[in-house]
N, C-alpha and C positions, 0 to 999 in steps of 0.2 A: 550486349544489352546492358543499360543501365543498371542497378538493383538500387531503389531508395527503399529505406525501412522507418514505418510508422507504424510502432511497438512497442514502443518505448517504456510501456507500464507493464509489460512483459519482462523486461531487463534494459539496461543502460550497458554499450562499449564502457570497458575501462578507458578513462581520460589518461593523454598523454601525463597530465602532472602528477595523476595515480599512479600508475605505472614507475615513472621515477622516482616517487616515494619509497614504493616498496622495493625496487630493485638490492637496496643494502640487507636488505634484509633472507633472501635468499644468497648472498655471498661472503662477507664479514659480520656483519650482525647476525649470527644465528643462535646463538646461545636460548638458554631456556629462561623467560622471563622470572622461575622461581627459582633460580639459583642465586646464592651467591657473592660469587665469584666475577671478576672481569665481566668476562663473556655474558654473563649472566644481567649482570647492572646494563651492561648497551643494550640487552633488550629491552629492559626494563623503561629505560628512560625513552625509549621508542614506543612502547607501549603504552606511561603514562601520559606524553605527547600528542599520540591518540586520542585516548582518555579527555584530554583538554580541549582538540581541536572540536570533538562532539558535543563535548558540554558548551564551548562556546556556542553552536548552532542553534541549540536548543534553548539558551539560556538560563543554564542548570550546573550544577555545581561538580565540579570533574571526579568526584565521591558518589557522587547519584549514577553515576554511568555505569553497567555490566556489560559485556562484551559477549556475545552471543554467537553463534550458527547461523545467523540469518534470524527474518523478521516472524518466520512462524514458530521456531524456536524462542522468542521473546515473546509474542504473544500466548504462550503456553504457557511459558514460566509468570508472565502476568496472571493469566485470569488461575490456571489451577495454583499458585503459589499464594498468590494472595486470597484464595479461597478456604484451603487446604491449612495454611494457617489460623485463620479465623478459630474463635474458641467458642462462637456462637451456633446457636442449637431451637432450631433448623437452620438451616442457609439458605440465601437465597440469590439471586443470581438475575440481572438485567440486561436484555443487550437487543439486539433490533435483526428483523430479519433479511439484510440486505448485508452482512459483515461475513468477511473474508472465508471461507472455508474452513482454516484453522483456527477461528474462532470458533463456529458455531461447532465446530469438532470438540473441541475441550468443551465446551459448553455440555455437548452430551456424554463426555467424560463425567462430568461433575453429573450429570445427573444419573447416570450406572451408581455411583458413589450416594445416590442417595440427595443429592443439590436439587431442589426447586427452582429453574429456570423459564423465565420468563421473557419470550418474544414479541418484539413491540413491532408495530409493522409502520409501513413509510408511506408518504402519500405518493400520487402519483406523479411529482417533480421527485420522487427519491429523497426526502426529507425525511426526517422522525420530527415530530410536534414536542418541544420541553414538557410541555403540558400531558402528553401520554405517556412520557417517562414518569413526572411526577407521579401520575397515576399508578404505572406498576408498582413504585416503592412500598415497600414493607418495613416495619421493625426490623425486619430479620434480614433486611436487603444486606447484602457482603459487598458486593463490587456491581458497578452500573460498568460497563465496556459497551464505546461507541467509538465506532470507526472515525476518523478525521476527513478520513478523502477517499470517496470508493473507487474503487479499482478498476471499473469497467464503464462508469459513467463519469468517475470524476465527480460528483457532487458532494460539496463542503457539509458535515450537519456543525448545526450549535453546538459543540463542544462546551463554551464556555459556560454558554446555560443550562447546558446540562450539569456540566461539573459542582455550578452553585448550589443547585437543590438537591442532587446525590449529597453534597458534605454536607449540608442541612440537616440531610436524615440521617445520618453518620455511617454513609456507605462510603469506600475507596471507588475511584474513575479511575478508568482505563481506557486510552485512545490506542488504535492499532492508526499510528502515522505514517505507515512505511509508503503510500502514496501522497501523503501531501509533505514530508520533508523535501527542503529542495525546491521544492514546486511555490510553495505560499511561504511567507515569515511564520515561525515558530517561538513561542515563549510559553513552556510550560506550564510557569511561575500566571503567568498572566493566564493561560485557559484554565487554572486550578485543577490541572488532573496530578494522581500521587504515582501512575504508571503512562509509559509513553515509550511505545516500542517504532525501531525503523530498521531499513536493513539497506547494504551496502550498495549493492548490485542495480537499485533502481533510480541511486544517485552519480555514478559512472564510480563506482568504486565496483570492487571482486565481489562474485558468486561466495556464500558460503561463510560472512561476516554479517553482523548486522550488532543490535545493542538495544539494551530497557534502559529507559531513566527510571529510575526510582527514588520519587520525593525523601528526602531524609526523615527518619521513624516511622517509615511504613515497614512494618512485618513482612517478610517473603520467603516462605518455605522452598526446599531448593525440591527441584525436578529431575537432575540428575543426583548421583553421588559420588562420594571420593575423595577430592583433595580441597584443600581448603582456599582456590583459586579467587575471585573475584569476590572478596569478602566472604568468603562462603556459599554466595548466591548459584555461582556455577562453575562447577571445579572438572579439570581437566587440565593440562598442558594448554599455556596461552595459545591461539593462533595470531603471533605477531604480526605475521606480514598483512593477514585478511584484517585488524585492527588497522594497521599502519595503512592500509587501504583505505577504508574507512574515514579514519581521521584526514586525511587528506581531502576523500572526496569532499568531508562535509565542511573543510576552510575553503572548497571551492566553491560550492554552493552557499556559504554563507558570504564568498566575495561576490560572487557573481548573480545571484538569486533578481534583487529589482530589475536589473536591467535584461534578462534573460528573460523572467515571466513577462516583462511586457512584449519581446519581441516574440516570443513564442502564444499567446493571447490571439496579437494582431496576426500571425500564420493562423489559429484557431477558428479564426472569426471568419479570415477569407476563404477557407476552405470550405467553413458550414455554407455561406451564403453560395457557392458556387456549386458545390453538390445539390442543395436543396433547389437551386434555380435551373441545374442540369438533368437530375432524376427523374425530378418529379417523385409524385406519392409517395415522399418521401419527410421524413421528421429528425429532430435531434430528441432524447429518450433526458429528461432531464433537464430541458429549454426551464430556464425563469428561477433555477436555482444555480446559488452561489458555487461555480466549479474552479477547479486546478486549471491552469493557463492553457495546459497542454492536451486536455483529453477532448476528444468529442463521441459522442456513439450515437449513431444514424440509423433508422429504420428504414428499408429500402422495400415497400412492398411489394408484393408478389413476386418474390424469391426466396430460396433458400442464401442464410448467411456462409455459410460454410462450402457455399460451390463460389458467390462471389471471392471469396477469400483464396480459394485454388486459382481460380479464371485472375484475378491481382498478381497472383506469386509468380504466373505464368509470365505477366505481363512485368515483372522485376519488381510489383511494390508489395511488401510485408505489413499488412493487417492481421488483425483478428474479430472472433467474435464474442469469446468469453462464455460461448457453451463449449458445453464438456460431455465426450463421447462414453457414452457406458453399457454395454453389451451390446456394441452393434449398432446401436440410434442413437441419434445427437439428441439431447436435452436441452430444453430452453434454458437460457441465464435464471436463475434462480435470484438474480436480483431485477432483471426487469421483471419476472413474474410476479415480484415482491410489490413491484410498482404497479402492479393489474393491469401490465400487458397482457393482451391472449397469447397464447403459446403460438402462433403463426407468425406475428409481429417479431417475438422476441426473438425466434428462429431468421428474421429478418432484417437481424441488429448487427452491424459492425460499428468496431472499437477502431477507433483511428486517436494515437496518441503520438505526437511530437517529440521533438528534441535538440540538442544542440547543435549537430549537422544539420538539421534539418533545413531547409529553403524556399522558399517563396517560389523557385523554379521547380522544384522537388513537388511543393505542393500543387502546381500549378497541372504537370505533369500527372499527380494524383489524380487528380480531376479528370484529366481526358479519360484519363485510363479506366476509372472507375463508370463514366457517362459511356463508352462504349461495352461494357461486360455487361451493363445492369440492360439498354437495351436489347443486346445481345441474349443475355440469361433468362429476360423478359419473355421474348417470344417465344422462346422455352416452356416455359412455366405454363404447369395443369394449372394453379391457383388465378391466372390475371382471367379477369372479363374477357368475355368474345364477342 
């Protein structure tokens, strides 16, 4: 049996010209990039290499760049760092309620510590309005964090507008981009955010790498402790290879990005129109707002998402649905809820997101397989009319 995988906002295959990136560096290159010595400088120059190939991406200066853990790891060190730092008194804290998990986790970090945070809600295309931003701002506002590109529907917000009227009121912006790098053109410089986190793994780079921008004179207390590694920002022993990863993936996607979103877009478009013409009672969660090329999420009624997605994996294709199982029962998405889905709908939502294997036969293929499980799973269902 076939297996195609649309997942891809889940994690990205390491790309062939990642992989060969990094291959020196598990055999001749292994020196510790804070040595030195020899050994030491080849890491080095391998690592600030890196350093360059990301800042290229981003359009940011190869000084602005930390090397991180991955993207929840950056997004920590974003919002609690640049909080935590602050010498203002109260603080206070902006961010919307449709952002990444490790977001809204530090967020209520910061507020155990005493932080006044403040949750903006989205309309029902998953949007936040500039205007309800401006609205929560205070004097005391510390940092506005707003997602770039959500993770499970894909929908773009105004960053830029946002970022205008957060510096207006002399708060710091922070985008968590780890799903829109790669995906859309990126200029930090141009959206006016001062923090801007991505991570490797969902650009075909390695698990377990990812990196902050940080606009030059922004303050940022560090989250770990120790050694005096990435300017101080976050110390530990480099992880070369997962940078050298990294820095790879993102000269790929900064070579290949136009011509890739458009071909993966028009995979996008064929897929919605053929499901929604095949299901029936069925919708895209997000239809009429600005999205990433690659993602679509489909409400398929009168089913559970999480049995279609078994009855797919049976059939060789890899979906999801972006709920998350916790004592025993599935929980609706927390960002369609956000978007005033009813909890039956949202339980009704699969994430189908593309990629660069991806195919037009692949999708096609998706299609059949998806129009026979839904009617199949249909008949099933306590929930459909009789």
């Amino acid at each position: 049996m076939d297996r195609y995988y649309f997942d891809h906002n889940a994690t990205t295959p390491v790309a062939p010209e990642v992989l060969r990136a990094m291959e020196p560096c598990f055999t001749g290159v292994y020196g510790n990039a804070s040595s030195i010595h020899w050994f030491g400088q080849q890491a080095r120059m391998l690592l600030e290499q890196a350093r360059r190939q990301v800042a290229g991406l981003l359009g940011a200066r190869p000084q602005e760049i930390v090397f991180t853990g991955g993207g929840t790891e950056a997004n920590n060190l974003a919002i609690l760092g640049a909080v935590r730092s602050s010498t203002r008194a109260p603080r206070h804290v902006v961010t919307t309620t449709t952002e990444h998990p490790c977001v809204l986790d530090a967020c209520r970090a910061l507020e155990r510590e005493g932080v006044d945070v403040t949750l903006v809600r989205v309309g029902a295309d998953g949007l936040v309005s500039p205007g309800d931003i401006r609205a929560a701002l205070r004097p005391e506002t510390v940092l506005v964090s707003v997602m770039c590109a959500n993770n499970e529907t894909g929908v773009i917000q105004p960053i830029r507008e946002i970022a205008a009227m957060a510096r207006e009121a002399g708060a710091l912006v922070h985008t968590d981009g780890v799903q829109a790098t790669g995906k859309i053109p990126i200029d930090v410089r141009d959206l006016g955010v001062d923090l801007y986190s991505l991570s490797a793994h969902k650009i075909y780079g390695p698990k377990g790498a990812g990196a902050l921008y940080i606009r030059r004179g922004v303050k940022l207390s560090p989250i770990v402790f120790g050694g005096h590694q990435e300017r101080d920002r976050r110390p530990g022993t480099e992880n070369v290879s997962g940078a050298v990863g990294l820095g790879a993936a993102a000269d790929l996607a900064r070579r290949t990005l136009a011509a890739e979103s458009e071909r993966l877009a028009a995979l996008r478009d064929r897929l919605e129109r053929a499901l929604i013409e095949r299901a029936g009672e069925a919708g895209v969660n997000g239809a009429g707002a600005p999205r990433v090329p690659n993602t679509t999420n489909i409400h398929f009624d009168y089913l559970e998402g999480e049995s279609l997605v078994i009855a797919l994996d049976l059939a060789g294709m890899a979906v999801s649905t972006g709920a998350a199982c916790s004592s025993g029962s599935v929980e609706p998405s927390h960002v369609l809820t956000a978007m005033g889905m009813r909890p039956e709908r949202a339980r009704a939502s699969i994430r189908f997101s593309l990629g660069r294997q991806t195919t037009a036969e692949q999708v096609d293929a998706l299609v059949a397989a998806v129009g026979e499980s839904v009617v199949r799973l249909r008949e099933l269902s306590p929930c459909l009319p009789r």
